[in-house]
PyMOL commands that place a pseudoatom at each C-alpha (Angstrom):
pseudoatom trace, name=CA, resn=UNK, resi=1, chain=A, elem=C, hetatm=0, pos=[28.969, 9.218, -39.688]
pseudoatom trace, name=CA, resn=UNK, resi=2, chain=A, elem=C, hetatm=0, pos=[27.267, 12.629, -39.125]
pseudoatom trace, name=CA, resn=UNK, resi=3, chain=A, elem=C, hetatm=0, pos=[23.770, 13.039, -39.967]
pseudoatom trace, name=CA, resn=UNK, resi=4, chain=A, elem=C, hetatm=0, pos=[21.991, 16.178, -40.898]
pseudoatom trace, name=CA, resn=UNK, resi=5, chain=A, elem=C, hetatm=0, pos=[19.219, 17.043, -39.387]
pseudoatom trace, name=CA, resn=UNK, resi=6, chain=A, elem=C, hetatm=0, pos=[17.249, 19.482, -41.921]
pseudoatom trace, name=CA, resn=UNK, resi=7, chain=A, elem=C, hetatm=0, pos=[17.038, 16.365, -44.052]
pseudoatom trace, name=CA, resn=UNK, resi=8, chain=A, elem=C, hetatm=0, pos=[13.475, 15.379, -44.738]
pseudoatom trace, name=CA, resn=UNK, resi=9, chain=A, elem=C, hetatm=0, pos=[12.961, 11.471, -43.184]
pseudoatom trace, name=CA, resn=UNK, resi=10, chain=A, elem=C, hetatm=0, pos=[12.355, 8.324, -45.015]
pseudoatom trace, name=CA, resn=UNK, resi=11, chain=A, elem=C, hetatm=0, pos=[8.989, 7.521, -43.393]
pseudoatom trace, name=CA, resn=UNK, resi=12, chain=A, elem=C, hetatm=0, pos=[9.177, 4.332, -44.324]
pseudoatom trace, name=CA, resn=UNK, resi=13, chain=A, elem=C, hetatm=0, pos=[12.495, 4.055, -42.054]
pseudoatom trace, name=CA, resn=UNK, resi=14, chain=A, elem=C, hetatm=0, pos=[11.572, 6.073, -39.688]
pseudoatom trace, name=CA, resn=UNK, resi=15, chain=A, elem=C, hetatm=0, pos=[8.245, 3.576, -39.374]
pseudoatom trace, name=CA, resn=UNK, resi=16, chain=A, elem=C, hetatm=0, pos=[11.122, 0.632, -39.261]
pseudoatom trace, name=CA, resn=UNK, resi=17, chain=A, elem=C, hetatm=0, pos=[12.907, 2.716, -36.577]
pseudoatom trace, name=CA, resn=UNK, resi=18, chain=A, elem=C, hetatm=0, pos=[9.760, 3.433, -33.942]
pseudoatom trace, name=CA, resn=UNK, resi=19, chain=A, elem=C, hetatm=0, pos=[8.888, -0.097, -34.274]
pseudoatom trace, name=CA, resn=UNK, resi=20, chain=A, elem=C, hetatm=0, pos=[12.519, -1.392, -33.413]
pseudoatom trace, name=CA, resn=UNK, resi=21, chain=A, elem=C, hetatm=0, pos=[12.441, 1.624, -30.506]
pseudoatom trace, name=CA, resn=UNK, resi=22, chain=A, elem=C, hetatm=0, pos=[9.417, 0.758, -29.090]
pseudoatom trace, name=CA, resn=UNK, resi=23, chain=A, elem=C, hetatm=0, pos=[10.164, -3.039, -28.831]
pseudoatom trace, name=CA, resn=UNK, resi=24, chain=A, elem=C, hetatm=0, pos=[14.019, -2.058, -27.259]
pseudoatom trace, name=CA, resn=UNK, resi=25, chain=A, elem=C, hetatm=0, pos=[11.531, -0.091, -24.564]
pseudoatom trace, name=CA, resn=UNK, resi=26, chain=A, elem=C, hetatm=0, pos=[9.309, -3.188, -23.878]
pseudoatom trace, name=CA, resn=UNK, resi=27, chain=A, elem=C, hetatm=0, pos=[12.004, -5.667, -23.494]
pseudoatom trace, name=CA, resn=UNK, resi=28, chain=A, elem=C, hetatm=0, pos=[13.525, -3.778, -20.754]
pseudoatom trace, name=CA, resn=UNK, resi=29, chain=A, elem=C, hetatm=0, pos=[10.150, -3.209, -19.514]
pseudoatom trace, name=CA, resn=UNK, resi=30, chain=A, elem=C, hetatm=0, pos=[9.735, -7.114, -19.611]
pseudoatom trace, name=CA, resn=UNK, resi=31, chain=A, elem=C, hetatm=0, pos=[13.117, -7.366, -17.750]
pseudoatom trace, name=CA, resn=UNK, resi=32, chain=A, elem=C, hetatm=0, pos=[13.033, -5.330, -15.027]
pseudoatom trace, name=CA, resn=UNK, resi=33, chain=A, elem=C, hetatm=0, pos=[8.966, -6.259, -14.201]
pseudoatom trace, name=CA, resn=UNK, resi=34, chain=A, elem=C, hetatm=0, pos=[10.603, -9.955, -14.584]
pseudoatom trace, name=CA, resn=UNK, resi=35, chain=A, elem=C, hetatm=0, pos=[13.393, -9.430, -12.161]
pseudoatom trace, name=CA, resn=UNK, resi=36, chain=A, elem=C, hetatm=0, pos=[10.720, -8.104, -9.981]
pseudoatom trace, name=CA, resn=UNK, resi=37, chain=A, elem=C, hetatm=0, pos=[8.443, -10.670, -9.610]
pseudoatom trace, name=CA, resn=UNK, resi=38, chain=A, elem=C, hetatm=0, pos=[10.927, -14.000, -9.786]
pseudoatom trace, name=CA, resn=UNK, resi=39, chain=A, elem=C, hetatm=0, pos=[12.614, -11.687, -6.479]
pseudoatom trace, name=CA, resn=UNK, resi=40, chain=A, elem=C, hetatm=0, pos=[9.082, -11.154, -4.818]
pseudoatom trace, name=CA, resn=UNK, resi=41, chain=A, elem=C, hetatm=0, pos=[9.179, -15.364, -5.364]
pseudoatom trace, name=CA, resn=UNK, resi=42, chain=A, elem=C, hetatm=0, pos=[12.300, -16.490, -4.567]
pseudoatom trace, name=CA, resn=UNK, resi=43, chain=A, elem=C, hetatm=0, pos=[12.955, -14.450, -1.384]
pseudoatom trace, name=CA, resn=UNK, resi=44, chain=A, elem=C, hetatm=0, pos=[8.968, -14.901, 0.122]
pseudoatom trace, name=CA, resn=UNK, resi=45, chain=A, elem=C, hetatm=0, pos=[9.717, -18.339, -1.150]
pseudoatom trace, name=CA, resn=UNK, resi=46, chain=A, elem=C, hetatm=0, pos=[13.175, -18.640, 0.644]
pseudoatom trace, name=CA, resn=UNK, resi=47, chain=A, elem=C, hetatm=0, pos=[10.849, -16.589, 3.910]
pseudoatom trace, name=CA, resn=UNK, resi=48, chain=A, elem=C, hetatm=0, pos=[8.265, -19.143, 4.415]
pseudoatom trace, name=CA, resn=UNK, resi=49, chain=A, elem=C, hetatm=0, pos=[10.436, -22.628, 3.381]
pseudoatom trace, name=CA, resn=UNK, resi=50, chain=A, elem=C, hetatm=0, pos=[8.280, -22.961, 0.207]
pseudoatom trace, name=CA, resn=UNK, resi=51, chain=A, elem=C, hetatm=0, pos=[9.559, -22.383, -3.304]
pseudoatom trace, name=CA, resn=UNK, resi=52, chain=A, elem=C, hetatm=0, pos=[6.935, -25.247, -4.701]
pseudoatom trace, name=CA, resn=UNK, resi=53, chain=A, elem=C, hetatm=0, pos=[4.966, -22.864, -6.650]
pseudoatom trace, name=CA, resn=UNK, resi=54, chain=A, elem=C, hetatm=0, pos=[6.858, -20.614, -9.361]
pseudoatom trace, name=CA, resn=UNK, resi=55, chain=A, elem=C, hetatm=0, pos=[3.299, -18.157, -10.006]
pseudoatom trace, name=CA, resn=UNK, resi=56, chain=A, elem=C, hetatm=0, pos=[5.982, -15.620, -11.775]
pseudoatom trace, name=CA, resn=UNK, resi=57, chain=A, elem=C, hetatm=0, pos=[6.376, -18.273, -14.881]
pseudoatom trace, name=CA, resn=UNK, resi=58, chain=A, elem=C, hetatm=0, pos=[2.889, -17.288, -16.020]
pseudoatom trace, name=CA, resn=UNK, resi=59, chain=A, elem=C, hetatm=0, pos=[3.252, -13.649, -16.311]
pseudoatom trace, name=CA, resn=UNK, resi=60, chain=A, elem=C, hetatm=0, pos=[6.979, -14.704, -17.641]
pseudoatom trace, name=CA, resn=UNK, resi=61, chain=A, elem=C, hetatm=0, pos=[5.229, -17.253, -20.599]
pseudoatom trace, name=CA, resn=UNK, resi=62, chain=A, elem=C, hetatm=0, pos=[2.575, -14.925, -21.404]
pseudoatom trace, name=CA, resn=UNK, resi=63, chain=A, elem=C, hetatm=0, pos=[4.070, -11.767, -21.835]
pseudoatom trace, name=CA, resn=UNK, resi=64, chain=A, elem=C, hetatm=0, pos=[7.123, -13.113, -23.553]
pseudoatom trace, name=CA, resn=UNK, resi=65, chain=A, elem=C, hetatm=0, pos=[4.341, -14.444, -25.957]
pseudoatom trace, name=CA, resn=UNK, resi=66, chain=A, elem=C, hetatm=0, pos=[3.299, -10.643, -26.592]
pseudoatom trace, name=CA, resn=UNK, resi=67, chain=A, elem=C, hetatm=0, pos=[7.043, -9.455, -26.716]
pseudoatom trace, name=CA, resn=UNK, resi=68, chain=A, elem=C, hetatm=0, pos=[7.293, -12.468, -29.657]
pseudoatom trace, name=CA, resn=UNK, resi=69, chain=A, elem=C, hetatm=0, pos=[5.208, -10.944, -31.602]
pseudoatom trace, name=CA, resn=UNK, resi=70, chain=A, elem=C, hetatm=0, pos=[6.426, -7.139, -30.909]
pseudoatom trace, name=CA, resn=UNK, resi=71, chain=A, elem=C, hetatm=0, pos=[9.906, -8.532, -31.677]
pseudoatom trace, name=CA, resn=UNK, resi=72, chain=A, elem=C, hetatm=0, pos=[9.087, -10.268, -35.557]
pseudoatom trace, name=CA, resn=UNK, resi=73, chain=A, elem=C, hetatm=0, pos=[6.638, -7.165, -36.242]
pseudoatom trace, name=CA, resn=UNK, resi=74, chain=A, elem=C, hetatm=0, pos=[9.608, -4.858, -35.356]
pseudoatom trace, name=CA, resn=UNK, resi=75, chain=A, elem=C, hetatm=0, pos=[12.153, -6.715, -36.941]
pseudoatom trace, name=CA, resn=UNK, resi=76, chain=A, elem=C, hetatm=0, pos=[10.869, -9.075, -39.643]
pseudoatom trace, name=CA, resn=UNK, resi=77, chain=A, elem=C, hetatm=0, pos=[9.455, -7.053, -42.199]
pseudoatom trace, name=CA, resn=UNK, resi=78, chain=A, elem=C, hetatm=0, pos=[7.018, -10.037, -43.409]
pseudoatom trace, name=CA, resn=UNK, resi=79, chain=A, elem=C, hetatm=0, pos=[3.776, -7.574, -42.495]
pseudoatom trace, name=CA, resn=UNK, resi=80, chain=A, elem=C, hetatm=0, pos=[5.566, -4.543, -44.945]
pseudoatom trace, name=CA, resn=UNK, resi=81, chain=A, elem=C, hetatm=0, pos=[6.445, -7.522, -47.323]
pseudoatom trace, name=CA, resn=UNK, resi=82, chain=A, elem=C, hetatm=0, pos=[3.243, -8.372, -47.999]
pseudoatom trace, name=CA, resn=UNK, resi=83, chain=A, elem=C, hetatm=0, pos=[1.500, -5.468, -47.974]
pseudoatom trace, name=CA, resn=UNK, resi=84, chain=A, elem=C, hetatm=0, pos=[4.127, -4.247, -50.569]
pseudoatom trace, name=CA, resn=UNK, resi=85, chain=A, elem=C, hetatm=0, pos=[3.610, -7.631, -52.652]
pseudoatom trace, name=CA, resn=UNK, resi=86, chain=A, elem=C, hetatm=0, pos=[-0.319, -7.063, -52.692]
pseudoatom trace, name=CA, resn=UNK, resi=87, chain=A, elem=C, hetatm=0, pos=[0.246, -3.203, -53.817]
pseudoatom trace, name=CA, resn=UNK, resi=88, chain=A, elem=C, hetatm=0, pos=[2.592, -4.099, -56.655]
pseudoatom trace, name=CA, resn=UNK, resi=89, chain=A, elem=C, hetatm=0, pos=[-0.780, -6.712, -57.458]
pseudoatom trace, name=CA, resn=UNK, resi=90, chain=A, elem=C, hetatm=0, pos=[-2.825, -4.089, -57.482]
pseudoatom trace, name=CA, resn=UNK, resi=91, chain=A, elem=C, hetatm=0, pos=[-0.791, -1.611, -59.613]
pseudoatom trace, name=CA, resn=UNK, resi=92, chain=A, elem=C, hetatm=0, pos=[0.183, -4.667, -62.271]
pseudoatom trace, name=CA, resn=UNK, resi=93, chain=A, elem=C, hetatm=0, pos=[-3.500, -5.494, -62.795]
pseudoatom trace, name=CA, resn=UNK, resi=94, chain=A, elem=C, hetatm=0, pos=[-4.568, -1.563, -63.655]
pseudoatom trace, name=CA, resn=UNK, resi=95, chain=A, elem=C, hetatm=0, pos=[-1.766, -1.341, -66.168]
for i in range(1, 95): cmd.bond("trace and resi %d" % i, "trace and resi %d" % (i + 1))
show_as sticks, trace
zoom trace
């Protein structure tokens, strides 16, 4: 399917699509960093005889947290949902 690009965008899919964009960017982000660090561990770890201490696991836990909630804003809808709910509110109560 060809799209044509001298077609005006839906902003509100276009909004949908930066969101879903941006959190594809930060996973990989989280991914590669991840990879990184869990290395840096295991082979220093596998170095010195001492693998007793897995440090990585907190920057693991806590940014997985923030890629959570980057994940359900980008693909849930439940912040438009409501916002849209609480508009159509608003508009039924001036009629």
């Amino acid at each position: 399917m060809e799209t044509n690009n001298t077609q005006p965008k839906d902003e509100k899919l276009w909004k949908i699509a930066r969101k879903r964009a941006e959190f594809k960017k930060h996973l990989l982000t989280y991914v590669i960093v991840n990879i990184f660090l869990w290395g840096l561990w295991l082979f220093g770890g596998l170095r010195h005889g001492d693998l007793s201490f897995p440090w990585p696991a907190f920057v693991s836990f806590g940014w997985g947290i923030g890629l959570a909630f980057n994940y359900i804003g980008a693909y849930s809808g439940i912040k438009d949902t409501l916002t849209e709910r609480e508009y159509q509110k608003l508009i039924n109560k001036q009629n």
